[in-house]
Backbone bond lengths (Angstrom), bond angles and torsions (degrees), N, CA, C in turn:
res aa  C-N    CA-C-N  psi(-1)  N-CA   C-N-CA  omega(-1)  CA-C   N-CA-C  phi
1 X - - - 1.471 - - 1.529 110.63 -
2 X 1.252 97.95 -25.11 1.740 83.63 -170.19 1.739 103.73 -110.21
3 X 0.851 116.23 9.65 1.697 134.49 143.88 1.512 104.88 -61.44
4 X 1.272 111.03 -72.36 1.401 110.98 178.07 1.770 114.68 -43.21
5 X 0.981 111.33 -42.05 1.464 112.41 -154.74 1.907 89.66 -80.46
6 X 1.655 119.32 -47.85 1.014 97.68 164.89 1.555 129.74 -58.87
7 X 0.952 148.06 -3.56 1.278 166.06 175.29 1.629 117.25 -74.96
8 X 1.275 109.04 -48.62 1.599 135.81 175.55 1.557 93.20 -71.28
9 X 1.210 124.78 -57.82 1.333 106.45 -177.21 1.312 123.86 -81.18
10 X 1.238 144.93 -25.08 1.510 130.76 121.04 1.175 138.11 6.90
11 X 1.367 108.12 -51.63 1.300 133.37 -144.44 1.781 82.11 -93.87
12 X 1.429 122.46 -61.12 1.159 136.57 -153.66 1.632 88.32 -84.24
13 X 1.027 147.77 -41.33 1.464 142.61 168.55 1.798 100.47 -38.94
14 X 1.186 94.46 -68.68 2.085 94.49 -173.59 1.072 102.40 -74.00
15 X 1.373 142.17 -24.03 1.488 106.50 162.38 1.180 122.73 -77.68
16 X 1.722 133.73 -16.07 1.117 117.76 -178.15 1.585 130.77 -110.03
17 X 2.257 87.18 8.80 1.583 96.64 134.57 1.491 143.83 -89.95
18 X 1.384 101.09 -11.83 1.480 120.43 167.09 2.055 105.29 -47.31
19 X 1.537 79.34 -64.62 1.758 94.30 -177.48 1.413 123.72 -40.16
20 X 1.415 98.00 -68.73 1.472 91.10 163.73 1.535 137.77 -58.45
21 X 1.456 103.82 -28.55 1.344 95.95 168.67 1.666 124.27 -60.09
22 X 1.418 101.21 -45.58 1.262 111.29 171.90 1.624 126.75 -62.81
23 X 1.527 107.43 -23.08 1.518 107.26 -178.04 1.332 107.76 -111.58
24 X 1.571 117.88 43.75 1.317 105.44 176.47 2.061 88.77 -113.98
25 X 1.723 110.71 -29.72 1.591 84.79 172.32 1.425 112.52 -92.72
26 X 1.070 131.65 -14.20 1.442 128.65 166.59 1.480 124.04 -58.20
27 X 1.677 107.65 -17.52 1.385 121.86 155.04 1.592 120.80 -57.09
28 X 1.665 91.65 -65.12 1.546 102.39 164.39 1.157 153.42 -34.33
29 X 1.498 95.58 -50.94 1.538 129.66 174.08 1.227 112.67 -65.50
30 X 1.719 115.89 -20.35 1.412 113.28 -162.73 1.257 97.26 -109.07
31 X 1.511 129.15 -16.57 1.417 138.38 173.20 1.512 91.05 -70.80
32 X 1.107 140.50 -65.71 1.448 141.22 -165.24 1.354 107.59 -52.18
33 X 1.755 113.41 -46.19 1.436 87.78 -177.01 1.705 118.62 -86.63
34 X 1.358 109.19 4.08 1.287 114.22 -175.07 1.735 104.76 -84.77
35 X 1.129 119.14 -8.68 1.516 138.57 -164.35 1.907 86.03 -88.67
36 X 1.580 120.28 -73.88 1.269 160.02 -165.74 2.040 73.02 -42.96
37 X 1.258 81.63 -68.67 2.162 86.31 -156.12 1.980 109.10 -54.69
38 X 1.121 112.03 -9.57 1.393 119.37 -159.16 1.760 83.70 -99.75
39 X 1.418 108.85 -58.21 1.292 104.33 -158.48 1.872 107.37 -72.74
40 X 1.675 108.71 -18.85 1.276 112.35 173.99 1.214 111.28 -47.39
């Protein structure tokens, strides 16, 4: 069990560097088009 639990937190480390990596241009991207839609 406590294999597991180290494991789970691993697990939750790379996904919630995955995430951020991934939601820092999808942040962006969404500022840009919100920029794009204002000035449309």
């Amino acid at each position: 069990m406590a294999n597991n639990k180290k494991l789970v937190s691993v697990f939750t480390d790379f996904v919630a560097f995955q995430f951020s990596n991934t939601l820092t241009p999808i942040r962006d991207n969404t500022f840009v088009i919100l920029t794009l839609l204002v000035e449309f």
